[in-house]
Each structure stands twice: as C-alpha cells, then as structure tokens.
C-alpha positions in Angstrom: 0.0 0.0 0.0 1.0 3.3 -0.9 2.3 6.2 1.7 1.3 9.3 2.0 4.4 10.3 0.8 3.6 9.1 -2.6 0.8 11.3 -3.5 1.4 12.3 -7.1 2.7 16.6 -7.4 -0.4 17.1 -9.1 -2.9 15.7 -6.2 -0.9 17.4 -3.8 -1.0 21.0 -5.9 -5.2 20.7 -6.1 -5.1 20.2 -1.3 -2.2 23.4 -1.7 -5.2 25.3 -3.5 -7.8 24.3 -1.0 -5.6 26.3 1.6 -6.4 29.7 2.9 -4.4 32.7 2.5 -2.5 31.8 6.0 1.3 31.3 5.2 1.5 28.5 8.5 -0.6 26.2 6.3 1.8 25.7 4.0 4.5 25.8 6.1 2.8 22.7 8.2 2.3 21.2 5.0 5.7 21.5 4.0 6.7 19.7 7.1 5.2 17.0 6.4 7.8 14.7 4.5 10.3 15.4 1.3 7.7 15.1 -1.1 5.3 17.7 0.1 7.5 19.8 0.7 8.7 20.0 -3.1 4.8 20.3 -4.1 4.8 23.0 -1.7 7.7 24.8 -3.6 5.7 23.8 -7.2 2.3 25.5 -6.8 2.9 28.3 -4.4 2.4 31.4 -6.2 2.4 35.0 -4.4 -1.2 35.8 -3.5 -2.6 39.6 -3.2 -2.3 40.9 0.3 -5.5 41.3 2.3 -7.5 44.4 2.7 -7.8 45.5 6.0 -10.8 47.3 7.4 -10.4 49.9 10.4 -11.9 47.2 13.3 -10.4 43.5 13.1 -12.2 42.3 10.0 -10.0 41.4 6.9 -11.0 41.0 3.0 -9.4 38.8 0.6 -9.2 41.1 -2.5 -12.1 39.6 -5.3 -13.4 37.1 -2.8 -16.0 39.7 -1.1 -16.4 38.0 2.0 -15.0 39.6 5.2 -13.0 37.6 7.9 -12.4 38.6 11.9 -8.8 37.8 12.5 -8.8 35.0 14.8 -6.3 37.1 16.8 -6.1 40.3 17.6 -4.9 42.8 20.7 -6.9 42.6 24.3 -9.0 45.8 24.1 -8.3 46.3 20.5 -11.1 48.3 18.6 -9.5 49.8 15.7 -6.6 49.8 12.9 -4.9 53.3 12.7 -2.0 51.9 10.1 0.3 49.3 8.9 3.7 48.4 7.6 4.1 45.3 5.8 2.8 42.3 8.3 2.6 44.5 10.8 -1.1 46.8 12.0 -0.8 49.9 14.5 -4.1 48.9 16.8 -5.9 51.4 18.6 -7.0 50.0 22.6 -9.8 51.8 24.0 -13.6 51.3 23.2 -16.1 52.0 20.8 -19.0 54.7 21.7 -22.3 55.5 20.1 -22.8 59.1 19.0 -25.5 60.9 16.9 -23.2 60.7 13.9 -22.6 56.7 14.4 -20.0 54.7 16.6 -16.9 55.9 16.6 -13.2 54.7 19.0 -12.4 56.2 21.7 -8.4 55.1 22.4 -6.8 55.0 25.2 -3.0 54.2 23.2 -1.9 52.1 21.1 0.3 48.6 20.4 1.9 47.5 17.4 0.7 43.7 16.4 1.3 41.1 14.0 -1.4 38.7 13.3 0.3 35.7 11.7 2.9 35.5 14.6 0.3 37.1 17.0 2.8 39.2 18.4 2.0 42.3 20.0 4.3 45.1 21.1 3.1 48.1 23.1 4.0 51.6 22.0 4.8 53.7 25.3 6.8 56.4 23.3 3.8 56.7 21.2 1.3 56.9 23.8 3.9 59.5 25.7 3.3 62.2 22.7 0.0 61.8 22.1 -1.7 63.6 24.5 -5.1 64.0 22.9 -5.0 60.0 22.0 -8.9 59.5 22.4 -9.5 62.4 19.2 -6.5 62.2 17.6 -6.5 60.7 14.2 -3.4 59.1 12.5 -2.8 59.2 8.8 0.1 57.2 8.5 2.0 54.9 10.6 5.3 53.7 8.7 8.4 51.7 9.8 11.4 51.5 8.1 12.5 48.2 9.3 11.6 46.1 12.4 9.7 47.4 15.6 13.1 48.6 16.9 14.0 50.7 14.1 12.6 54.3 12.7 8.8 54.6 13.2 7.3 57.7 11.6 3.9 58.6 12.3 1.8 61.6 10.8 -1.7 62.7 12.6 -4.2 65.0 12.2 -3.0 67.5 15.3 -0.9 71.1 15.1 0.9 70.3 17.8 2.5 66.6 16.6 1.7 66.5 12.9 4.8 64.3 12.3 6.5 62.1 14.9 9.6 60.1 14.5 10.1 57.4 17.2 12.1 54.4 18.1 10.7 51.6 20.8 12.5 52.0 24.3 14.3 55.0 23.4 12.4 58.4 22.7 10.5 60.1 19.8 11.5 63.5 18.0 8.6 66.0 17.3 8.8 69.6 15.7 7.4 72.4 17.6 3.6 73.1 17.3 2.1 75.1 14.4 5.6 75.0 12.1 5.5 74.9 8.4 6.7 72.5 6.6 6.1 69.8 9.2 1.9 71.0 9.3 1.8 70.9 5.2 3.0 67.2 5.0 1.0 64.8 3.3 2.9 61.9 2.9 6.5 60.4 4.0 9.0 57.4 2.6 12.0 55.5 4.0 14.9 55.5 1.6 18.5 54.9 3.2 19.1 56.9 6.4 16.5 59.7 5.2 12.4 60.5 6.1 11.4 62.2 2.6 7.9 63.7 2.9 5.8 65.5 0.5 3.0 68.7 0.7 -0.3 69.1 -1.3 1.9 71.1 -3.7 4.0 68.6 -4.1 7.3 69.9 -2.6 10.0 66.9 -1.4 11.7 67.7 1.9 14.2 65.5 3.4 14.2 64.8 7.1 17.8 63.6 7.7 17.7 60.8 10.4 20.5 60.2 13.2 20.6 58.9 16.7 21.8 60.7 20.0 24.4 59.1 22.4 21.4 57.5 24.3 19.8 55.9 21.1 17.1 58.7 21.1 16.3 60.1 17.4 17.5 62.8 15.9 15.7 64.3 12.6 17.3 67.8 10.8 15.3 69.1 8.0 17.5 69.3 5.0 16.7 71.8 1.8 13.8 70.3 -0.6 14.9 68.7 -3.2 11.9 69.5 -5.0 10.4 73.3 -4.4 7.2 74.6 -6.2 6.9 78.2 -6.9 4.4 80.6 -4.8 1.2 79.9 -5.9 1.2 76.7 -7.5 -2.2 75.1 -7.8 -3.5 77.5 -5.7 -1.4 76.8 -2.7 -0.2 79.4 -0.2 -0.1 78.0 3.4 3.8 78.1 3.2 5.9 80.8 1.7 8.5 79.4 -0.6 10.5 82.3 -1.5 14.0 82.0 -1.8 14.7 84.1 1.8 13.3 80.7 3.5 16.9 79.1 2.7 18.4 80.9 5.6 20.9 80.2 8.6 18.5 78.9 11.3 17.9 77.1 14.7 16.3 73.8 15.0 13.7 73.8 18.0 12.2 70.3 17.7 11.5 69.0 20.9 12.9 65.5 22.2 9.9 64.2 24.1 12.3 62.2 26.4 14.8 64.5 28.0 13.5 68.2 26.9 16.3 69.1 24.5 16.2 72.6 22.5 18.2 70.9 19.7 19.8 74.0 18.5 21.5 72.4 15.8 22.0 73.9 12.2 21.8 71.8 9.5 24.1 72.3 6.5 22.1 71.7 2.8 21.4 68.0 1.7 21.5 67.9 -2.1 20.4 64.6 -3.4 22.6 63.4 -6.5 21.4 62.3 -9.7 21.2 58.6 -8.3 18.5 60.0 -5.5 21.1 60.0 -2.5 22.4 62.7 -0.3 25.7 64.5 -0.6 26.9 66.6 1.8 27.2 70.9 0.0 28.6 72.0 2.6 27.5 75.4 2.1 25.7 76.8 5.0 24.1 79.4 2.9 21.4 76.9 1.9 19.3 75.5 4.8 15.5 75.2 4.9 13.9 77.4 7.5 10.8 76.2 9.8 7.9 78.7 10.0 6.0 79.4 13.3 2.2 79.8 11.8 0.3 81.1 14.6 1.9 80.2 17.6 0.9 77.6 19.9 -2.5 76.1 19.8 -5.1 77.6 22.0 -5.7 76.0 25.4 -9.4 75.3 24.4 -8.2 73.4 20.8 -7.0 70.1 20.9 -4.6 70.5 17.9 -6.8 68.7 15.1 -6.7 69.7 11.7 -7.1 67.8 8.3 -4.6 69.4 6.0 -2.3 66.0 6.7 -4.9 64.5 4.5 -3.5 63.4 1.4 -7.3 63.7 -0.4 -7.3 66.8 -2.1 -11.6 67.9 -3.0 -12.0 70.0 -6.0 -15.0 70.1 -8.9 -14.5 69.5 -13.0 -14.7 72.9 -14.6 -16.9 71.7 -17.9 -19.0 69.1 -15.8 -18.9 70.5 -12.3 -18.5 66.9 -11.5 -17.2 66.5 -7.6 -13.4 64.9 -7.8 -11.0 63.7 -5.2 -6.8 64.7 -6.2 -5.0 61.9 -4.2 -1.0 62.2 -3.9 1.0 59.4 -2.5 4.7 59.1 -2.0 6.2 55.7 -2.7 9.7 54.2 -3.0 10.2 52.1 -6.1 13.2 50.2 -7.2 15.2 52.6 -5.0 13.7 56.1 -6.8 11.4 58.4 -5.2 8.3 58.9 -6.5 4.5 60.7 -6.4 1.2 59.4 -7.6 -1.4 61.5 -8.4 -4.7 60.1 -9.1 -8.0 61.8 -9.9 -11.3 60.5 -9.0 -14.8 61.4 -10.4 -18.0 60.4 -7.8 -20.3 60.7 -10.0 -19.5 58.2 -12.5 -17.4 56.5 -9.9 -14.4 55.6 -11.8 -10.5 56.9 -12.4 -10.4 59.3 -15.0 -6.3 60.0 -14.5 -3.5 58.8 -13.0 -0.3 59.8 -13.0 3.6 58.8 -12.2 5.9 60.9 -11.3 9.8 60.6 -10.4 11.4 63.3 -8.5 14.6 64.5 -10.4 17.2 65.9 -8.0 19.6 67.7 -10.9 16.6 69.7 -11.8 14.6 69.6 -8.9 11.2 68.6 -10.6 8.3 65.5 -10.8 9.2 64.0 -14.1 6.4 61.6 -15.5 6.9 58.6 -16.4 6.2 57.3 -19.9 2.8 55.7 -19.9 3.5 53.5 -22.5 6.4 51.8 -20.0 3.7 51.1 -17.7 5.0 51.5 -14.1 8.8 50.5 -15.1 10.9 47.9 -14.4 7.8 45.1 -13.8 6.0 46.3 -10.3 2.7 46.9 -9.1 2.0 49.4 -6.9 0.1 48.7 -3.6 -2.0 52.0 -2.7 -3.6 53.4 0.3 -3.5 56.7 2.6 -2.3 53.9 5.4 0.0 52.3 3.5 1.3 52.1 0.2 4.3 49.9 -1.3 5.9 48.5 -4.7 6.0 44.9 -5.5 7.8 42.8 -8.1 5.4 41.6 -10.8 4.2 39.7 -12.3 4.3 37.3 -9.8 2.1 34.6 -8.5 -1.7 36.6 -8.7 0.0 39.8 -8.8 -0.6 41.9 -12.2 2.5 44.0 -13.9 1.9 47.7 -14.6 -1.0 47.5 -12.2 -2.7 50.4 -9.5 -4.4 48.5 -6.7 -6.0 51.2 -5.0 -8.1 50.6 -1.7 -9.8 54.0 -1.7 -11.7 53.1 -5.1 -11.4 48.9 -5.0 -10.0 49.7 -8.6 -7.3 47.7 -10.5 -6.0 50.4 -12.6 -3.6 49.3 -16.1 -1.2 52.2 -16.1 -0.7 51.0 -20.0 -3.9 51.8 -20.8 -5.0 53.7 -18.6 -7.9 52.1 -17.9 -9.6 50.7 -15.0 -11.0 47.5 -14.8 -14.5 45.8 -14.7 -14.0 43.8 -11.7 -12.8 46.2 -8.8 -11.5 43.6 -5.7 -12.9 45.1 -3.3 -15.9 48.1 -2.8 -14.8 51.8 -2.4 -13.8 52.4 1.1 -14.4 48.9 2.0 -10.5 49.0 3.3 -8.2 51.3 5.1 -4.7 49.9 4.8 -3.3 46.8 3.3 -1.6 43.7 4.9 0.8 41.6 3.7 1.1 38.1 5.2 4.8 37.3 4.8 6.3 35.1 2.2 6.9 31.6 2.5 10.8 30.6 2.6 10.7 27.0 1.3 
C-alpha cells in the first residue's frame, strides 16, 4: 500500500489550492515529509495581500467576504495603520454618538497577526496627548519594531512624529511649516522624505543621540514649487526661506532645544544625499500662529492626502490623491483623480522626482510603471511589488480607496474592482513563505 508520501505533485498541488491565504498552512504542510515539501515549492504562487478594514475584519481582494482575525490585541477596537505584516491597533472602546460609533483610544500597540505578536508603543502613547480624538494618517516603519517609526496625525501640535521603541521620539514644535503641510512620508537609506499638497519633497535627515534617542534635521527640498502653484499658499516658498537657522524640535524624552543647524542636503542624480557643505542653503521652519489655544486640541485635516476640487466643464465632484512611494530605490508621487459621480479613475499619474533639476518627471505611460512592479496603494500604507508574480498583475494600480485595479498602460480601469470603495483602510501583507 501506498504512503502518504507518494501522492502524485499534481494531487498534492489541487489540497495546496484548497488552503487559505495563512502562510503557516503551507508551512505545516511542508513539514510534512520530502515530497510535500517539493509540491509545496511547485504551486505556491504569491497571492494579493489582504485588505484590512479599520476594526479587526479582513477582506481577501475579489473574494468579497469579510473575515475577523482570529487574533487580535486585548481591548483592541481599531486599525490606525500598517507596515508590511505588521497593523498599529488602537486600545480603548467603541461609543455610540449621533453621527454613528466611533473609537475612543486609550494608546496604542503594534501587532502582527500571523505571529500574534503584540508590542506596546509607550513612546507613542507619551506624545499623544489628545489620543482618544486624535487621528493618524500614516504609521510607517522602516524596518523592524526597533528601528525608525514615523507617524503623521491630524494634530498642530504633533503632525509628524519620528520614534524608536525604548528610546524616545522626536517631534517639531507646534504650528511649524513644513512639518503641518505634510501629506505623505517614505524611507529611503538613512532619510524620512515627505511631501505637501503642492508637491514639494523635503528630506528629514535621520540620526541617533548618544542615548539611542532620534535625531531628525530638515534638509533643503529637493523639489520646491513656486508661490502659488495650484492654488497653494499655506507656506511661503521664497528663496529668503533658505536661511541660517535654529532647530527647535522638541525630544519628548529629556526636553532638548536641539539648537543644531543643518548644513544643505543635495540629493545626487542617483536619488542619494551628498553633503554641500555650504551653510548658505538650509531650509527654515515657520512658526504659523503660535501655539494652539488651550481650548483646541490640535486637530486639523490638512495632513490628508485627499485633495476635493470640482470639473470645470462638468462641475463633476473629484478627489486629487498624492501618494509618495519608494520604487526600485527612486522616489516617486502618484497623483490620481477620481470622479464620484461616474465612480471611476479618469487620470492617473507617475511621477519621479529628479534631483539635478529639482522637478516631478512623469513617467512614460507607454512603459507602464517601469521595471515590472505593481503598486500597492492606500492613505495607510502604500508599497511597490515585483510583478508579475504569482496573482499579482504587472503595470497594475491597486488602489483601496476606489477597489479599482488600474492598467497604467492603458490607462484604464477595470471591470471587476476587488474590493468596494472604502471597503478598506490599509493593506496587509502576510509574509512570504521561505521553502
């Protein structure tokens, strides 16, 4: 009689494909003897990563069910972000209002569900006064959970926070331009880029302290739009801003001024900083209106990276999106515009910031997204992918916000969107099997 063992590659594939999207069944499988474990390496093929909603539920894109993770934090009631395998969980509890329900937090952990890990974030919870009304836009890591975290929120008086677990966090002073116009941020090497509605790239230069604690010096923008572009005047970006100047942040840890200058970052023409050297050139930080009234808790909206505007020959209501990714090691912006009424994707755009010139360059739409990715998008989270590979389309928008696959060839969207508009807030990626 035959063994287990001896199941033909082809019987085996057709159980693989019965499996859920949870990497440890095919990892048990693998385990299993010699044999499986080589029709594990056959028919695996990269799936789509899931779409999460804000509580613990989880789609997987086309399927159109929804699924409650079968673990999640202790007094979890909401997703605020994720990076990877990895969701930022508000803990608090969820209240009834005349508007609807809505989470009140009491701080936050950072938790993987397929290790079911959780890690709690003190240095967060230490900046974030207002944590019950604050709202976070984006909560990045740039590793692991002991590396960089950057966090941007909805509040005047910590719109951007730069952390690290155990050690302290850096945040800019209240009400300071350009940190209150950013949008969007990226990783790339030792350096926080982040982005404004108009589209200007500053670089956030990242170091640590003696003591481990972070250290983050504006450097000049790389890209700089002139006054008035699209409208846009909530930062004055005249040439006298490249001034000599003082560096206030505050280190939420130990109270430091930071006095520091900081000497001009230029990026070269392959995207990474050289040292000018000339002191001449340093961006300059610009007190708004002081410090937020006692009576206001800080909130604001202008982190939000949706942009409301109407067609001038239709009047038709349309959402600008802008989202900074990192791709192949190059910087670069997506623009997308949006139409509610006939609910589709009229534009979208690609754009790769040029240093030597110090402008958004488009790409070529008949190159598709360049160099065989897919891009991953959402105001949570966004990322760039290999493709094709496995289930995952070349040249290909996945965009949570609208549920729409969109062919940057053609630009077209498809039929068939995986998942309803606003079904999702962030995506999550279940790590890759290593057979």
């Amino acid at each position: 009689m035959a063994s287990w063992s001896d199941l033909p590659l082809d019987l085996l594939g057709i159980v693989i494909a019965c499996f859920g999207t949870l990497p440890v069944d095919r990892v048990r499988f693998a385990a299993v003897c010699r044999s499986w474990h080589a029709a594990v390496r056959r028919h695996e093929r990269r799936r789509l990563p899931w779409v999460m909603s804000w509580d613990d539920r989880v789609m997987i894109p086309f399927d159109g069910s929804e699924y409650n993770l079968l673990c999640f934090p202790e007094d979890g009631v909401g997703v605020v972000g994720s990076t990877d395998s990895w969701l930022a969980v508000g803990l608090g509890t969820k209240q009834e209002f005349e508007e609807g329900s809505r989470c009140i937090y009491t701080g936050y952990v950072l938790h993987n569900p397929f290790s079911n890990t959780t890690v709690p974030l003190t240095v967060l919870n230490d900046v974030i006064i207002n944590i019950g009304t604050c709202l976070i836009y984006k909560f990045l890591m740039r590793s692991t959970v002991d590396d960089f975290v950057a966090v941007v929120a909805n509040n005047e008086n910590y719109p951007i926070i730069v952390f690290r677990q155990g050690t302290g966090a850096w945040v800019p002073r209240p009400c300071t331009a350009p940190y209150i116009n950013i949008i969007d941020v990226a990783f790339l090497g030792s350096t926080l880029y982040a982005i404004t509605k108009v589209e200007d790239l500053i670089p956030l230069n990242l170091a640590l302290d003696g003591d481990g604690k972070p250290l983050v010096t504006i450097g000049k923008r790389v890209i700089r739009q002139p006054p008035g572009y699209d409208g846009y005047d909530a930062w004055n970006t005249s040439d006298d801003d490249d001034e000599d100047h003082s560096d206030d942040e505050r280190d939420e840890e130990d109270g430091d001024d930071g006095n520091d200058t900081e000497e001009e970052d230029v990026p070269d023409h392959d995207g990474d900083i050289e040292e000018d050297g000339n002191e001449d050139h340093q961006e300059q930080e610009i007190a708004l209106d002081g410090e937020v009234p006692p009576d206001d808790d800080g909130s604001h909206h202008s982190s939000f990276s949706g942009e409301f505007t109407h067609g001038k020959v239709t009047g038709e209501f349309i959402i600008i999106s802008r989202h900074l990714i990192v791709s192949s090691g190059k910087l670069m912006v997506r623009r997308h515009k949006y139409y509610t009424v006939s609910i589709c994707t009229r534009r979208v755009e690609i754009l790769e910031a040029d240093a030597s010139t110090g402008a958004w360059v488009p790409l070529d739409v008949s190159d598709g997204l360049g160099g065989g990715r897919a891009l991953f998008i959402s105001m949570n989270f966004s990322k760039s992918v290999s493709a094709p590979c496995g289930e995952i389309e070349e040249d290909v928008i996945y965009d949570i916000d609208t549920g729409e696959l969109f062919d940057m060839k053609t630009q077209t969207s498809r039929q068939k969107r995986f998942c309803t508009p606003s079904q999702g807030i962030t995506w999550l990626f279940p790590p890759e099997l290593v057979l």
